[in-house]
N, C-alpha and C positions, 0 to 999 in steps of 0.2 A: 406692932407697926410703928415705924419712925415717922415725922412731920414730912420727910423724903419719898414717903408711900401711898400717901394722903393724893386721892384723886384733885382736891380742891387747888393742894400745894402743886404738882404736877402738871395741873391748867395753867395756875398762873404763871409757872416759869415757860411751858411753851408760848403761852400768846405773848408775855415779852420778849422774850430771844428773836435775835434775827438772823446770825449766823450761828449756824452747825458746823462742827468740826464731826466727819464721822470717820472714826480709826476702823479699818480693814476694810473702804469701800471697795467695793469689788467691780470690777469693769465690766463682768457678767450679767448680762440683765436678767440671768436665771437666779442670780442670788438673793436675798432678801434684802441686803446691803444696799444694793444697785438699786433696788424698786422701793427703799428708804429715801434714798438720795433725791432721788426722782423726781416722788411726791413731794417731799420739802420741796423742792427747787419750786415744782409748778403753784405751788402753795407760799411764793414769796419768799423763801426764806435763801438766804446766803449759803448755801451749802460749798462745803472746803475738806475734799477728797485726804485721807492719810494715810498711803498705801508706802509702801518702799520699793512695789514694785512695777510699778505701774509710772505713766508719766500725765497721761491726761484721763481723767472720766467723767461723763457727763457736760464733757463740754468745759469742762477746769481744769486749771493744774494743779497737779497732785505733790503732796508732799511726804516726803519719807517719814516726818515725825513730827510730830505737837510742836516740838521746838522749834522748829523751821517754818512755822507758820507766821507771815509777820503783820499779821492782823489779827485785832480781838478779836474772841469765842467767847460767845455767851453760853453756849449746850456742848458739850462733847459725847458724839454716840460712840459705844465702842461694840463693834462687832468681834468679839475675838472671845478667847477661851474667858470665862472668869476670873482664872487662878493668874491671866496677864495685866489685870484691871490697876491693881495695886503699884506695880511697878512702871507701870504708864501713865499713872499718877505722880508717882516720885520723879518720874523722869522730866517732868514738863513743870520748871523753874521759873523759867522768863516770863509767863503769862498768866495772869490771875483769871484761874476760872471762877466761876459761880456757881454751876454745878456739873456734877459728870455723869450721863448717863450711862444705863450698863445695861444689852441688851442680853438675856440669857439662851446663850444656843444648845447646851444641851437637855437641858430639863424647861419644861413650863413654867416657869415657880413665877412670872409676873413680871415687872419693871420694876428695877432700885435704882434709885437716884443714890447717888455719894456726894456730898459736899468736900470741898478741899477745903481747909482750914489755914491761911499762909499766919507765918508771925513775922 
């Protein structure tokens, strides 16, 4: 287990963060996505929709890509396959995250956090 796994570590980066960025929010409120979004919202937090196909959710506007976001993220959820985690990483330049969450949809295996590392 990495310091990225660590319940303790995990607390302390939610109770600082105030905006969520969540990739693949889904405008369904049958999705898990949508009833992520939600909660954060009713729970204070800045939630910032990143769909490409979508134009508003939850009451936001939605943006097609991390890049296009032109306000700080402290947390990025990613709702999407795994195997797209990495290059949704690479692809997001302009903005220094702190950390990236990754929620796993096909299998249970728990919450990873990813650190982005800029030089």
């Amino acid at each position: 287990m990495n310091e990225f796994q660590d319940r303790r570590t995990i607390r302390q980066i939610v109770l600082n963060a105030r905006t969520v960025a969540i990739v693949g929010l889904s405008a369904s409120e049958l999705r898990a996505s949508n009833f992520v979004g939600y909660y954060l919202q009713r729970h204070g937090y800045r939630v910032i929709p990143v769909n490409p196909n979508e134009e508003r959710i939850l009451g936001q506007q939605v943006y097609p890509s991390l890049r296009d976001v032109p306000e700080h993220i402290d947390v990025v959820d990613v709702f999407r396959d795994p195997a797209a985690v990495p290059d949704i990483a690479r692809k997001k330049k302009k903005k220094i995250l702190k950390e990236m969450e990754m929620e796993k949809t096909k299998k249970k295996l728990g919450l990873e956090l990813f650190t982005i590392k800029h030089t």
